[in-house]
C-alpha positions as CSV (number, residue, x, y, z in Angstrom):
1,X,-184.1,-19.9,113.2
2,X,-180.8,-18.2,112.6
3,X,-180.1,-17.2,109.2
4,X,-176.4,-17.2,108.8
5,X,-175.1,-19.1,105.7
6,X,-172.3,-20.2,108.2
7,X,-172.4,-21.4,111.4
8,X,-169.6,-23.1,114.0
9,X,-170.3,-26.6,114.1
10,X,-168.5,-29.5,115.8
11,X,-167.6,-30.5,112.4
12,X,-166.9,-27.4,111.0
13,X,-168.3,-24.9,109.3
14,X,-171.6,-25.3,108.3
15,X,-173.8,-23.9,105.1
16,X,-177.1,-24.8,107.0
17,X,-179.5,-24.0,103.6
18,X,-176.9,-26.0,101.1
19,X,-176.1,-28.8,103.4
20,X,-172.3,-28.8,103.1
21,X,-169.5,-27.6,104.8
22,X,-166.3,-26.0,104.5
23,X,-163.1,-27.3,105.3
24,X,-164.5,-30.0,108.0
25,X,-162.3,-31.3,110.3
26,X,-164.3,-34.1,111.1
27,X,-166.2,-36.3,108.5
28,X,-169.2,-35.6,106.6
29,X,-171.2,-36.1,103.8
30,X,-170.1,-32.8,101.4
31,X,-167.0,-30.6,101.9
32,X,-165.8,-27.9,100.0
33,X,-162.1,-27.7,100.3
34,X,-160.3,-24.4,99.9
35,X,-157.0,-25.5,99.8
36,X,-155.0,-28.7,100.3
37,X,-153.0,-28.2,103.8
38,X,-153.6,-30.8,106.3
39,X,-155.2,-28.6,108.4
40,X,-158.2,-28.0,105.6
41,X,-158.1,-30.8,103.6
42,X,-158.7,-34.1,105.4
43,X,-159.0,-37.9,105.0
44,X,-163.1,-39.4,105.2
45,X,-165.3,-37.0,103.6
46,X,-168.3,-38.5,101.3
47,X,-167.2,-35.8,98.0
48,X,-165.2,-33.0,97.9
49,X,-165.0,-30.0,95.9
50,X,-162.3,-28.0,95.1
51,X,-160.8,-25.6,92.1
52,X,-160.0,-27.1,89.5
53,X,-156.1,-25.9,89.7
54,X,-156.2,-27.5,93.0
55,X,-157.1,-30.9,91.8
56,X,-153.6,-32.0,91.3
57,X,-152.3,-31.0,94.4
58,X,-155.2,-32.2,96.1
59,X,-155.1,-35.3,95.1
60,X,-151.5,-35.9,95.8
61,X,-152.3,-35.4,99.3
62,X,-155.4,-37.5,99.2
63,X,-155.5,-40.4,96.9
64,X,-158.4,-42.0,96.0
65,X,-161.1,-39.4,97.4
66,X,-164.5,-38.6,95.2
67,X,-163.7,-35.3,94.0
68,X,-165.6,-32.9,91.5
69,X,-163.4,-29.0,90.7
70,X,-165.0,-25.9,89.7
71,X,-163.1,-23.1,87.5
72,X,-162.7,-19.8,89.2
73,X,-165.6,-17.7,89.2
74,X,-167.9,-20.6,87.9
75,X,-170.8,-20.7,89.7
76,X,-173.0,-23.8,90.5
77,X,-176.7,-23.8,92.8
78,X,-177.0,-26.1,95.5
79,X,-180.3,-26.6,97.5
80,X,-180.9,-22.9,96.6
81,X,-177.4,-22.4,97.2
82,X,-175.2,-20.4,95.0
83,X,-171.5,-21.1,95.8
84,X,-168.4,-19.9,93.6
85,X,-164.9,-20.2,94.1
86,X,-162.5,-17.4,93.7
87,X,-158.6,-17.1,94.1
88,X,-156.8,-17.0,97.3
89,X,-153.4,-16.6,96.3
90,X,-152.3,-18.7,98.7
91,X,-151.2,-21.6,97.5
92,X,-151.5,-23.6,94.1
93,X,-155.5,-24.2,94.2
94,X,-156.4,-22.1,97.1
95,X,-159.9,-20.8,96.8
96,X,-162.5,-18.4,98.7
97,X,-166.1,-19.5,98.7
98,X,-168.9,-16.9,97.9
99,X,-172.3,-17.9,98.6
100,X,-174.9,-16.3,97.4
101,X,-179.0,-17.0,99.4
102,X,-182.2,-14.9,99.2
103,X,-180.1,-11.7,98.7
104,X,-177.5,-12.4,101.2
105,X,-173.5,-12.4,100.3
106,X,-171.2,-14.4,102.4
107,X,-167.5,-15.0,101.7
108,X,-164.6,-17.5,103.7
109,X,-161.1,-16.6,102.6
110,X,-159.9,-19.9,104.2
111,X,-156.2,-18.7,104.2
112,X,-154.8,-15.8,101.9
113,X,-152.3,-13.9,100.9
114,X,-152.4,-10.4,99.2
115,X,-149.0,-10.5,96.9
116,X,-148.9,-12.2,93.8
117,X,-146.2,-15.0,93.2
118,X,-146.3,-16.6,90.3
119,X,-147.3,-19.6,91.5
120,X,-150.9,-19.5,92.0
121,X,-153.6,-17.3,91.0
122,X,-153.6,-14.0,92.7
123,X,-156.0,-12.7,95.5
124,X,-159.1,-11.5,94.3
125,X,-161.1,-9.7,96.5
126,X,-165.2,-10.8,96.4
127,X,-167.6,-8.4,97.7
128,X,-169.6,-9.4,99.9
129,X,-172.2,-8.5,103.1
130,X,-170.3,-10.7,105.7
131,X,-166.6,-11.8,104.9
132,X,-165.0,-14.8,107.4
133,X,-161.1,-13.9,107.4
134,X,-158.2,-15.7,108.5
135,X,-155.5,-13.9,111.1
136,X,-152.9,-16.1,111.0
137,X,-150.5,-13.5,111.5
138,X,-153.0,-10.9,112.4
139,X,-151.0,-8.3,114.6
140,X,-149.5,-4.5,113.8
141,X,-145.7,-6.5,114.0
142,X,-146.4,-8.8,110.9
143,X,-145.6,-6.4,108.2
144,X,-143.5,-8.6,104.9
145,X,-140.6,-7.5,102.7
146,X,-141.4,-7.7,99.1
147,X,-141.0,-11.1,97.6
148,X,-138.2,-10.3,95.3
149,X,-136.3,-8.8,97.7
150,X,-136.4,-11.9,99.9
151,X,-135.5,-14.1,96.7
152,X,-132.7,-12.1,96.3
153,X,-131.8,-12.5,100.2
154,X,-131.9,-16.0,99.6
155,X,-129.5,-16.7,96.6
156,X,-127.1,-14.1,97.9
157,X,-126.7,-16.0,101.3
158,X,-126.4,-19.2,99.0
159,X,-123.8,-17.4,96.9
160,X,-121.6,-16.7,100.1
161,X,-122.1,-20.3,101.4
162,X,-121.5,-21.9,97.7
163,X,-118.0,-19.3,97.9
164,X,-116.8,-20.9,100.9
165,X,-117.8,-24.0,100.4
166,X,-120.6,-25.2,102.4
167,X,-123.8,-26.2,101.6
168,X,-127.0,-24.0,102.3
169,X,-130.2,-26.0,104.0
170,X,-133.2,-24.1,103.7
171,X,-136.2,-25.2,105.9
172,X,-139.9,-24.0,104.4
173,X,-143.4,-26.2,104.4
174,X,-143.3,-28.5,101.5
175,X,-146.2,-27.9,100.3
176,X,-146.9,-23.9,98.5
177,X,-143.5,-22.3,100.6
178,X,-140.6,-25.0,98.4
179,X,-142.3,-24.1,95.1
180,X,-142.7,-20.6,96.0
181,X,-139.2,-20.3,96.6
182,X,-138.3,-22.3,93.0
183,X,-140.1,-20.0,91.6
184,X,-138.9,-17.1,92.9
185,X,-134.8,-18.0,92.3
186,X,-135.8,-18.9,89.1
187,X,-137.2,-15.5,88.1
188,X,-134.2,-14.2,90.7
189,X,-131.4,-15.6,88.4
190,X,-133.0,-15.7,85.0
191,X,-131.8,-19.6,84.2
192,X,-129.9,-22.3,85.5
193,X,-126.5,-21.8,84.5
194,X,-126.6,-18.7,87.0
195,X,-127.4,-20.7,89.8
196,X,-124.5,-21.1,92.1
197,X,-124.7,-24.6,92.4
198,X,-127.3,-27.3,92.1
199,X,-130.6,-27.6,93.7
200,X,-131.1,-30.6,95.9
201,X,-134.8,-31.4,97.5
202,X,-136.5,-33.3,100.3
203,X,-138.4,-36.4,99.1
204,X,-141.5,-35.1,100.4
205,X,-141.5,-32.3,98.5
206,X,-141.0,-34.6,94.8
207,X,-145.1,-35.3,94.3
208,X,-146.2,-31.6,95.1
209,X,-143.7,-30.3,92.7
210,X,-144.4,-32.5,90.2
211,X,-148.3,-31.8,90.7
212,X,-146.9,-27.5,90.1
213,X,-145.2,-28.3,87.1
214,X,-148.1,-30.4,85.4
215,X,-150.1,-27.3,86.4
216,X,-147.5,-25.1,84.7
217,X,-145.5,-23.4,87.1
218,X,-141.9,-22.5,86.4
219,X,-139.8,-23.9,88.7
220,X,-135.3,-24.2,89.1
221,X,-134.5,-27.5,88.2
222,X,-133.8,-29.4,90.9
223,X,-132.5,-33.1,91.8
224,X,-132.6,-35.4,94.7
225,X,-129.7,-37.2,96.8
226,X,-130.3,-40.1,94.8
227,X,-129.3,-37.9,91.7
228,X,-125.4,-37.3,93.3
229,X,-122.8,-39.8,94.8
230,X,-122.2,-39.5,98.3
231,X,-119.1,-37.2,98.2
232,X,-119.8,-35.4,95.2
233,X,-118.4,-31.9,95.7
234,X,-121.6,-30.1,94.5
235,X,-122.7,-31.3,97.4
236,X,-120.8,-28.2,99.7
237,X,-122.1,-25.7,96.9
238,X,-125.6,-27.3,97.0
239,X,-129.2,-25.3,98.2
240,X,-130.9,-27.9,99.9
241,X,-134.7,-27.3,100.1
242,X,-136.3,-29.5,103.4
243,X,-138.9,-29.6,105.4
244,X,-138.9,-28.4,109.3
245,X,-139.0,-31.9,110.0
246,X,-135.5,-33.0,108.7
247,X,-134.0,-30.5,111.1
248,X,-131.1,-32.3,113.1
249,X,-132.0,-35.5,110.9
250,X,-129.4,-38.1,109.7
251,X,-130.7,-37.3,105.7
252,X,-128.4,-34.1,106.7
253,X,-125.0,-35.7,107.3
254,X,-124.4,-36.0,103.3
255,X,-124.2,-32.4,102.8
256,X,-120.9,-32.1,105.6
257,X,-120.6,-28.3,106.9
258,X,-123.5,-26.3,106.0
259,X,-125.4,-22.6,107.1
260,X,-129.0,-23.6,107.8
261,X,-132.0,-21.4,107.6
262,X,-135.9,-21.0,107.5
263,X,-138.5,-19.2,105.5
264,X,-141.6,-18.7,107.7
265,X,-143.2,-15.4,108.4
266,X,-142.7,-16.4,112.2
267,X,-138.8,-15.6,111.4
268,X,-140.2,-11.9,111.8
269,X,-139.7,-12.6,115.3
270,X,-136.6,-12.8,117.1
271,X,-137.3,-15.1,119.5
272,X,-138.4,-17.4,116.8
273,X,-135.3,-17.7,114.8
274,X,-133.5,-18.8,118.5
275,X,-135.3,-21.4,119.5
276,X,-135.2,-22.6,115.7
277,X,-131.5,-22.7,116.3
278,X,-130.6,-21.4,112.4
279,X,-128.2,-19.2,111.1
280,X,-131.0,-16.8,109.3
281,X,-134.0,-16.4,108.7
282,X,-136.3,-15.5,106.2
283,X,-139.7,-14.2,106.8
284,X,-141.3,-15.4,103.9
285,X,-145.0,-16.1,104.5
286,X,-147.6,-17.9,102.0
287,X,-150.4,-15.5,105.1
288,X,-151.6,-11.8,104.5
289,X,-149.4,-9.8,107.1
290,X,-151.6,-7.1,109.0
291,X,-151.6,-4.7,106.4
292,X,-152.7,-7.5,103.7
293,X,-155.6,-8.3,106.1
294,X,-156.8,-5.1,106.6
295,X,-157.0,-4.3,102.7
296,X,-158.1,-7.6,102.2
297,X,-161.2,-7.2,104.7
298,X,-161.7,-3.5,103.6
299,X,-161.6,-4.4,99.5
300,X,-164.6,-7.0,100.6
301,X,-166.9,-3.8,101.3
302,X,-168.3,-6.4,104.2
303,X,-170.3,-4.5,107.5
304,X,-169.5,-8.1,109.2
305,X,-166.3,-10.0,109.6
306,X,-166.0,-13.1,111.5
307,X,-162.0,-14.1,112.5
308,X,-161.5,-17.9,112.0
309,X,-157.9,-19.0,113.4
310,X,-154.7,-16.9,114.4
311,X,-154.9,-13.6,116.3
312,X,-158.6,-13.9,116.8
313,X,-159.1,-11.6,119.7
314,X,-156.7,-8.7,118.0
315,X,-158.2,-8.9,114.9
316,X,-162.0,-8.8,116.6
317,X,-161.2,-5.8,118.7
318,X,-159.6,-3.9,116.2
319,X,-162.6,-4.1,113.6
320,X,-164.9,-3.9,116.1
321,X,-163.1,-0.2,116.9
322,X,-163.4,0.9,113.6
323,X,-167.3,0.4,113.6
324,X,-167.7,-2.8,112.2
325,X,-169.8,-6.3,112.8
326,X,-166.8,-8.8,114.1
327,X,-166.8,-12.0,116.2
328,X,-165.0,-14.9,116.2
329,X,-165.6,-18.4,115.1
330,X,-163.4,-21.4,116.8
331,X,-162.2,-23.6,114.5
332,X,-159.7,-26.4,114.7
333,X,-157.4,-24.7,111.7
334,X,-154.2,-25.0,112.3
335,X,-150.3,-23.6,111.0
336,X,-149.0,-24.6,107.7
337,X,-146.5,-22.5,108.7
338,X,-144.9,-24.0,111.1
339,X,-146.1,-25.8,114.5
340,X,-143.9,-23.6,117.0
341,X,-145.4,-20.3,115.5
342,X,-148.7,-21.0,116.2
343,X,-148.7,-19.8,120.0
344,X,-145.4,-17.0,120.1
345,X,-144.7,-16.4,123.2
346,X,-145.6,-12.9,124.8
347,X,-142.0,-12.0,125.2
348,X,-141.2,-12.7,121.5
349,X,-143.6,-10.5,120.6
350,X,-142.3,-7.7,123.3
351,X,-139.3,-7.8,121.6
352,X,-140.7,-6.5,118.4
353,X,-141.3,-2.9,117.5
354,X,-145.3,-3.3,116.8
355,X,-146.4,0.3,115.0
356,X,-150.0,1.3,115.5
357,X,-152.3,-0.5,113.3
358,X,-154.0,1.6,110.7
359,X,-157.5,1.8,109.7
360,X,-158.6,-0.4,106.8
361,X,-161.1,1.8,104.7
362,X,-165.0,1.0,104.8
363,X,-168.4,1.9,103.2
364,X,-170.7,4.1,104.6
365,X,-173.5,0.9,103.6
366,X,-173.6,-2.7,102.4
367,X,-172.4,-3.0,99.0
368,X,-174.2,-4.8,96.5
369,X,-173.5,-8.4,95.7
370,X,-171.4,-8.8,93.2
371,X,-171.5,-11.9,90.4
């Protein structure tokens, strides 16, 4: 009888001694959720469990479900079980799961992200004897500018647009990359009144910054189209936050000329940013580039690693070459990023400069569980 605290089941990952799993893609009786993105969080579960700063969120995204939260670093025993939840740094609520059974450790990240930014707890690395990672964007080429510096890429290519006149439509995930970036121009410009124009958001993107607010995240003031007539002229100095999905859409026509752009860490690739068809691009990533995942994985102390969704085989081989215990798990996780990322094709990624990857540092033995 195996003893992992985690198995690959056709639902989804399974806790075989507690009886629950984690981030199921298919119903069942008790998931623990580490984060609300559709790919993690779904529809016909019998309870769920979250963090409790996820619960807003959450629920915005899934009305109506039974759900129970946990503080950070609380612990609770099921069936024997001990399960915590620690921060991600993700996105608003994102949580890694440390259980705890006769002596063993195990950790799942569920996604990650190393840098802190203001809008979520940061990353807190759990040590553990067998850590299940992420590799979204788990290859030498994925290596992120600093966040401020992007922020401040971002307002000065609205500046120039605002200058001359045209509006500036910036396409990010609605949900952890829009209040990521009203966070960040906020703390970029230091209040309103320095913003070059006004603010002007995507329906979708109203609840999940309402839930960031109530959960006390600063964020730029920001209005809807309702909140301007049709031919106001703040509309041509306007930032105009969307989702991938309003690309090309009629919502658009309001705004007249405008310089689109996109904030995905899949704008690190070239190839990328041309078949978006955008004037820039931002490589602004709510993921651990390859250097966050190797510090991540080392900080865990873990002797095994088990790759969930992204550059699986990479990531395998790699840590297997530097002496530890890796495999890979298939899961049906998917890209809050954006859908075309997901695969790049092989001659994006030729295109790219990839540097050697460098060795994430180890100990010699298991380390001992931490509380």
């Amino acid at each position: 009888m195996s003893t992992d605290l985690i198995v690959a089941r056709p639902e989804g990952l399974y806790c075989p001694p507690g009886d629950f799993y984690i981030d199921p893609w298919r119903p069942v009786a008790r998931a623990v959720i580490t984060h609300a993105h559709s790919d993690h969080a779904r529809f016909g579960h019998g309870s769920y469990l979250c963090a409790e700063p996820g619960r807003g969120v959450l629920l915005a995204r899934l009305p109506g479900i039974s759900l129970d939260t946990l503080p950070y670093g609380q612990a609770i025993t099921h069936h024997g079980v001990t399960l915590s939840l620690h921060p991600a740094g993700h996105v608003l609520g994102s949580a890694q799961v440390r259980l705890e059974y006769q002596g063993q450790v195990w950790v799942a990240s569920g996604d990650y992200k190393v840098e802190a930014d203001g809008t979520c707890e940061p990353f807190t690395p759990v040590r553990c004897h067998t850590f299940i990672t992420e590799s979204t964007f788990g290859l030498p080429i994925y290596r992120w500018p600093r966040q401020a510096a992007l922020m401040a890429e971002i307002f000065h290519w609205w500046q120039v647009n605002a200058a001359a006149g045209r509006a500036s439509v910036l396409y990010c995930y609605a949900f952890g990359k829009a209040q990521r970036i009203l966070h960040g121009l906020l703390r970029h410009a230091g209040d309103a009144l320095s913003m070059p124009g006004p603010i002007v958001v995507h329906g979708a993107m109203t609840n999940l910054n309402q839930a960031y607010a109530e959960a006390g995240v600063a964020m730029a003031p920001t209005l809807t189209t309702a909140d301007l007539p049709a031919r106001s002229p703040a509309l041509r100095r306007a930032l105009v936050v969307a989702p991938p999905s309003a690309q090309r859409s009629t919502w658009l026509r309001r705004f007249g000329e405008a310089s689109d752009a996109f904030a995905s860490g899949w704008m690190q690739l070239r190839g990328t940013r041309r078949r978006r068809g955008v004037d820039r691009g931002f490589a602004l990533s709510d993921h651990a580039d390859w250097p966050g995942l190797l510090s991540a994985i080392g900080a865990t102390g873990a002797q095994r690693v088990i790759v969930t969704h992204g550059n699986v085989p990479v990531m395998v081989r790699y840590l297997c070459e530097q002496g530890l215990d890796a495999q890979g798990f298939r899961t049906e996780f998917g890209d809050d990023e954006d859908a075309t990322g997901a695969a790049a094709p092989a001659g994006d990624l030729a295109d790219e400069a990839a540097g050697e990857p460098t060795a994430a540092p180890h100990p010699a033995a298991p380390p001992e569980p931490a509380a």
